[in-house]
C-alpha positions, 0 to 999 in steps of 0.5 A, spaced: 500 500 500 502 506 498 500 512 503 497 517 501 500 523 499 500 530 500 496 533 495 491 527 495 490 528 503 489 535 503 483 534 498 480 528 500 480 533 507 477 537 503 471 533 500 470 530 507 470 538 510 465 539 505 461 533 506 461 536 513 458 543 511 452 538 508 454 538 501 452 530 499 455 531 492 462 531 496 460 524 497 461 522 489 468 524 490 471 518 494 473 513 491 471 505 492 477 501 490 482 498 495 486 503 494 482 509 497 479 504 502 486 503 505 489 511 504 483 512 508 485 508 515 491 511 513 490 518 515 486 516 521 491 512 523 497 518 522 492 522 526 492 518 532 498 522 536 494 528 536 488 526 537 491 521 544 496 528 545 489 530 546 486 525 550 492 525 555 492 532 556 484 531 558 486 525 562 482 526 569 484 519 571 490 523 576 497 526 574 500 520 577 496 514 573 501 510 569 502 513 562 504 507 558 497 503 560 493 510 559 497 509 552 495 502 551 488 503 553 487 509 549 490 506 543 486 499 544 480 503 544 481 507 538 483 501 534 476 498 537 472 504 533 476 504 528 474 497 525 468 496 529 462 500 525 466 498 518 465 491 519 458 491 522 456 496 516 459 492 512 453 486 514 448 491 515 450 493 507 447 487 504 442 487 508 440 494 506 441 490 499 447 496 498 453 492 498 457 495 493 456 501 495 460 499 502 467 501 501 465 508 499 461 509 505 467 507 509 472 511 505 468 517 505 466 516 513 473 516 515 475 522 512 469 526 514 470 524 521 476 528 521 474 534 520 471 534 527 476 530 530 480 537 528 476 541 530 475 537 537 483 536 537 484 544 537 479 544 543 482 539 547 489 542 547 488 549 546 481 549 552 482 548 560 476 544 561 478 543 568 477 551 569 470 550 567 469 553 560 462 552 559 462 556 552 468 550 549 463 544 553 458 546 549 461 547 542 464 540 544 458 537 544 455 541 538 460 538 534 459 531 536 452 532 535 452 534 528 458 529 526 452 524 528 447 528 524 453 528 518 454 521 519 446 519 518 446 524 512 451 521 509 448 514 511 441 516 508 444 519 501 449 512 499 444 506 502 438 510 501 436 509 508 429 511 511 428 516 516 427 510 522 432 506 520 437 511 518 436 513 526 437 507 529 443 506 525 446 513 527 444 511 536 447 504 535 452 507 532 453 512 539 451 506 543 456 501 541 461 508 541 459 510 549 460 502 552 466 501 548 468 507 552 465 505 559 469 499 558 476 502 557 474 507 563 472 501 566 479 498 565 484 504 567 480 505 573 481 498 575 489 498 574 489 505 578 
């Protein structure tokens, strides 16, 4: 596999900020070949020092919890998200009778959801959430709920889902992610 390069990155970002802003017609930008599907766990995997320099930083686990279970955890736990949906998208494709258009969903999926884990990254280490900044928890949750929003739309416009199904979806999706949480918070709070 060849990582992806510059020029390709910075475009397909910005199909993903675009896809982000709610243009759908970005989504007929991402390819569906192997290549594309690769490239776009590619980039989510280049990230994954920012995104747990973030973590890290927001770590309310105690100053003196050991970094390298906390590393081990966090990185577990973001490979687990990372693979999770696409496999049970993956079975939920061919029961929506839309297989084909799987790995385009999971290519598009990736590189959208990077444009709020930029955004959440900016928050997480420029913003003392300790201090009891109201404003940036808000805009914190707010970005995580349009990333809900923008990840239903994008399941609507490529399986042509209906609206119950589309939400059902979009909460399991939430559900699966909050338990996978409670699970790694489970396990650092036991190692303590």
């Amino acid at each position: 596999m060849i990582p992806v390069g510059p020029a390709e990155m910075v475009g397909r970002l910005r199909d993903g900020f675009h896809v982000f802003c709610t243009r759908m017609d970005a989504l007929d930008r991402f390819g569906d070949t192997r290549e594309d599907f690769l490239k776009s766990f590619w980039c989510l995997l280049l990230i994954y020092p920012l995104v747990f320099a973030a973590l890290y930083r927001l770590n309310t686990y105690g100053s003196d919890y050991p970094g390298f279970e906390y590393f081990i955890a966090e990185t577990t736990d973001y490979l687990i998200k990372l693979v999770y949906w696409p496999l049970i998208m993956a079975y939920l494709s061919v029961l929506l009778g839309r297989p084909e258009r799987w790995i385009r969903y999971v290519v598009a999926a990736n590189w959208v959801v990077l444009t709020p884990m930029a955004i959440q990254i900016v928050l997480l280490l420029t913003i003392d959430f300790e201090s009891g900044s109201g404003g940036a928890r808000i805009l914190f949750l707010m970005i995580q709920g349009w990333s809900l929003f923008i990840g239903g739309m994008v399941l609507r416009h490529l399986f042509k889902t209906s609206l119950p199904v589309t939400l059902l979806l979009v909460l399991g999706d939430l559900a699966i992610g909050r338990v996978l949480g409670w699970i790694k918070t489970y396990i650092l709070l036991q190692s303590l």
